[in-house]
N, C-alpha and C positions, 0 to 999 in steps of 0.2 A: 593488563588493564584492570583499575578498578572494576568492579560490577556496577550498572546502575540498573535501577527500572524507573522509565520515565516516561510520562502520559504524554501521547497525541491526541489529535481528534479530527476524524474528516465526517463533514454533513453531522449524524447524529452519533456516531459510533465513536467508542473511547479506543483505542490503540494503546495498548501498555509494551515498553519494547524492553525486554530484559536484553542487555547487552552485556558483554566480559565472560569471566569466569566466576562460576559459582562453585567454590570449594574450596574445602577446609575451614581456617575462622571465619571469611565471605561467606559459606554458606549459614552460618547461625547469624548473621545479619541482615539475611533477604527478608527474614519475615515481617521484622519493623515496616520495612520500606514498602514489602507487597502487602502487608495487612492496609498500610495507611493507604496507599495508592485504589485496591480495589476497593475496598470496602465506604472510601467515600466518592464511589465513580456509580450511575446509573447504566443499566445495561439498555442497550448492547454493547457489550466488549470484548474485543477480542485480544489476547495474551500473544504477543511477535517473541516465536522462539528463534527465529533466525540467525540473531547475532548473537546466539550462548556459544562461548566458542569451548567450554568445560562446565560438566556438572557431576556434582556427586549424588551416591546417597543420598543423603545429610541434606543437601543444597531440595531433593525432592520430596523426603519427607517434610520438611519444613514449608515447601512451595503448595502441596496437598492439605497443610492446617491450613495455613493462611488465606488457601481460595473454599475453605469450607462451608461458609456460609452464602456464599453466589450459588446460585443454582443454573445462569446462563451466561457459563464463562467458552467460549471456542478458544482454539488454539491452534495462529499459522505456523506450521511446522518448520523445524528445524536442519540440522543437518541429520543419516541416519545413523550417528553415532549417541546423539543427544535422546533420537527418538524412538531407538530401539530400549534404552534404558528406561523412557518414561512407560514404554509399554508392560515395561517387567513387572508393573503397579494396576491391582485392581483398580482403585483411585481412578486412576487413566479414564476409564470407561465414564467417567462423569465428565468429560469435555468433546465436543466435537470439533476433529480436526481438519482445518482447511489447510491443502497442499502449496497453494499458491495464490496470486492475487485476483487468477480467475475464479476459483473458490472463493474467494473475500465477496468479489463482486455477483456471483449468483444469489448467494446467501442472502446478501445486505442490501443489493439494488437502491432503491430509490435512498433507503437510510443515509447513503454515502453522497446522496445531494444536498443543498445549502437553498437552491433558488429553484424555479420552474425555467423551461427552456423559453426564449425571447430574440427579439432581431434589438441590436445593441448601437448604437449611435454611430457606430463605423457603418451602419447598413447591411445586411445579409442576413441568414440564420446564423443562431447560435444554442448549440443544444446544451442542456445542461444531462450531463451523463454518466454512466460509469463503466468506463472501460480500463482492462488491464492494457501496460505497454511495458516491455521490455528494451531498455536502449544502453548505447553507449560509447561512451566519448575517450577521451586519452589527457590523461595527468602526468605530467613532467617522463614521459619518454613510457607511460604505461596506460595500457586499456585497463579500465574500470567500468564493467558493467550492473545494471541497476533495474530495478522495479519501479513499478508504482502505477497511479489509477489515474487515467484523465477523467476530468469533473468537468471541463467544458471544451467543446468541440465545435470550428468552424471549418469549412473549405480551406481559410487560410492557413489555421492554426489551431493551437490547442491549449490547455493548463492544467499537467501533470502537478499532481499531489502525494502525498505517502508516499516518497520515496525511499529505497532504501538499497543499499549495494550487496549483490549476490555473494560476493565472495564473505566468507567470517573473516578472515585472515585481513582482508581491506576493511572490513566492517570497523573494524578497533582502531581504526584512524579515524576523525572527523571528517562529516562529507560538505565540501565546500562548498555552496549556490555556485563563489563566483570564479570558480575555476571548471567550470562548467558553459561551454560557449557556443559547441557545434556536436550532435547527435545522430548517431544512424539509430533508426527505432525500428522496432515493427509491433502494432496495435491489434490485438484482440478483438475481433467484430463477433456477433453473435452466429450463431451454425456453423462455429470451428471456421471459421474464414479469418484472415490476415490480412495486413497492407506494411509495406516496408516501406521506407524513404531517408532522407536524410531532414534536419531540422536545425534551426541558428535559436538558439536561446533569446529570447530579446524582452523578457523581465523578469525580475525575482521576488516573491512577496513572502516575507519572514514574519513568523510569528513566533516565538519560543523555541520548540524544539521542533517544529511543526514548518516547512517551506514548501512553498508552489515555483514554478519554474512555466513561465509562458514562452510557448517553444512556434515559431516561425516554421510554416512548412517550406521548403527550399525544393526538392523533388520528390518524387515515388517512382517507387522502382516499377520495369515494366510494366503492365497493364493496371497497377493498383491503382491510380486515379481514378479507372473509369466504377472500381469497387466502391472505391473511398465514397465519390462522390455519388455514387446511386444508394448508398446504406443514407447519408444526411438526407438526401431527398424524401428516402421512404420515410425515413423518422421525421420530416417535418410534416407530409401527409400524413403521418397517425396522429400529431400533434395538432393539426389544424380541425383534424374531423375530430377529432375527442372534446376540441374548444367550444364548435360547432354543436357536440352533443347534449355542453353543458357538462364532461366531466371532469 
């Protein structure tokens, strides 16, 4: 696969996603692309090594000039073939690395919302938020599972964003919205707690390289309902009393 690096963005934060292989002639050509990408993005950014599925030397020294003059670049990590090499680099020590997209989301918290939480014309709450979710569905006879951050959450449903597929090896295909229809997930809640269910996709909103996927909750597995829906509770009562206090 060619190499690319190409800009996302959720809430305030820029996402730069190095995908392919970087090496040999491809690596004396990241620099163009990563010079021009970072250097005219505002921070906070953080660099997705995820889908490098090859890098060189060459591909890192080059990757070390070009983020030289950022001084608050993170970096979600990679596979540990990618990242035992970036470590072989003093360099290295000038980026904080986040493991996963629950790292993303400690970090970045509120940075990763667009809007304030609000009840929405359907009637209920609707929190605006940032939680990690791992899910995954089946493409033509195969499982393909995936990442990403839900930004808005209700009792019914949800709208996962920055999404991106675990495997490198699937990563070097294009990830289709609309082959994407039904979901088993399980969502990240805050104090290591979990909730699993299954989900029916039922909209897609595309932007660039950039999609959201509004996902329909269909069930939760044993007892996670009664989690599920005692976390939106409690976060609507911290919401209401903070309205309340004026902050």
């Amino acid at each position: 696969m060619i190499p690319q690096v190409i800009k996302r963005q959720i809430g305030k934060v820029n996402i730069i996603d190095m995908k392919g292989s970087f090496t040999g002639v491809w690596a004396s050509r990241l620099k163009g692309q990563l010079e021009h990408v970072v250097n005219t993005q505002e921070v906070p950014m953080v660099l997705n090594f995820r889908q490098i599925s090859d890098l060189d030397t060459l591909a890192l020294k080059t990757f070390f000039d070009a983020t030289s003059r950022k001084n608050q670049i993170d970096i979600l990590s990679g596979s540990a073939e990618i990242m035992n090499l970036f470590y072989r680099y003093p360099e290295s020590k000038r980026f904080r690395i986040l493991n996963n997209e629950q790292d993303l989301v400690s970090v970045y918290g509120q940075d990763l919302l667009q809007d304030s939480s609000s009840n929405d014309k359907r009637g209920g709450f609707r929190l605006q938020t940032a939680l990690s979710i791992h899910f995954s569905y089946h493409e033509a006879g195969e499982k393909r599972q995936c990442v990403g951050i839900i930004t808005n959450l209700s009792e019914h449903g949800f709208l996962v964003e920055y999404i991106d597929v675990v495997s490198v090896v699937q990563s070097l295909t294009n990830l289709n919205p609309f082959d994407i229809e039904e979901i088993d997930f399980r969502i990240s809640l805050p104090q290591g707690k979990t909730v699993s269910g299954q989900g029916k996709v039922v909209h897609r909103q595309l932007n660039d390289e950039q999609f959201g996927m509004g996902v329909r909750i269909v069930t939760f597995n044993r007892q996670d309902e009664g989690l599920f829906s005692h976390f939106l509770q409690s976060q609507n009562e911290v919401l209401v009393h903070n309205r309340k206090a004026g902050k």
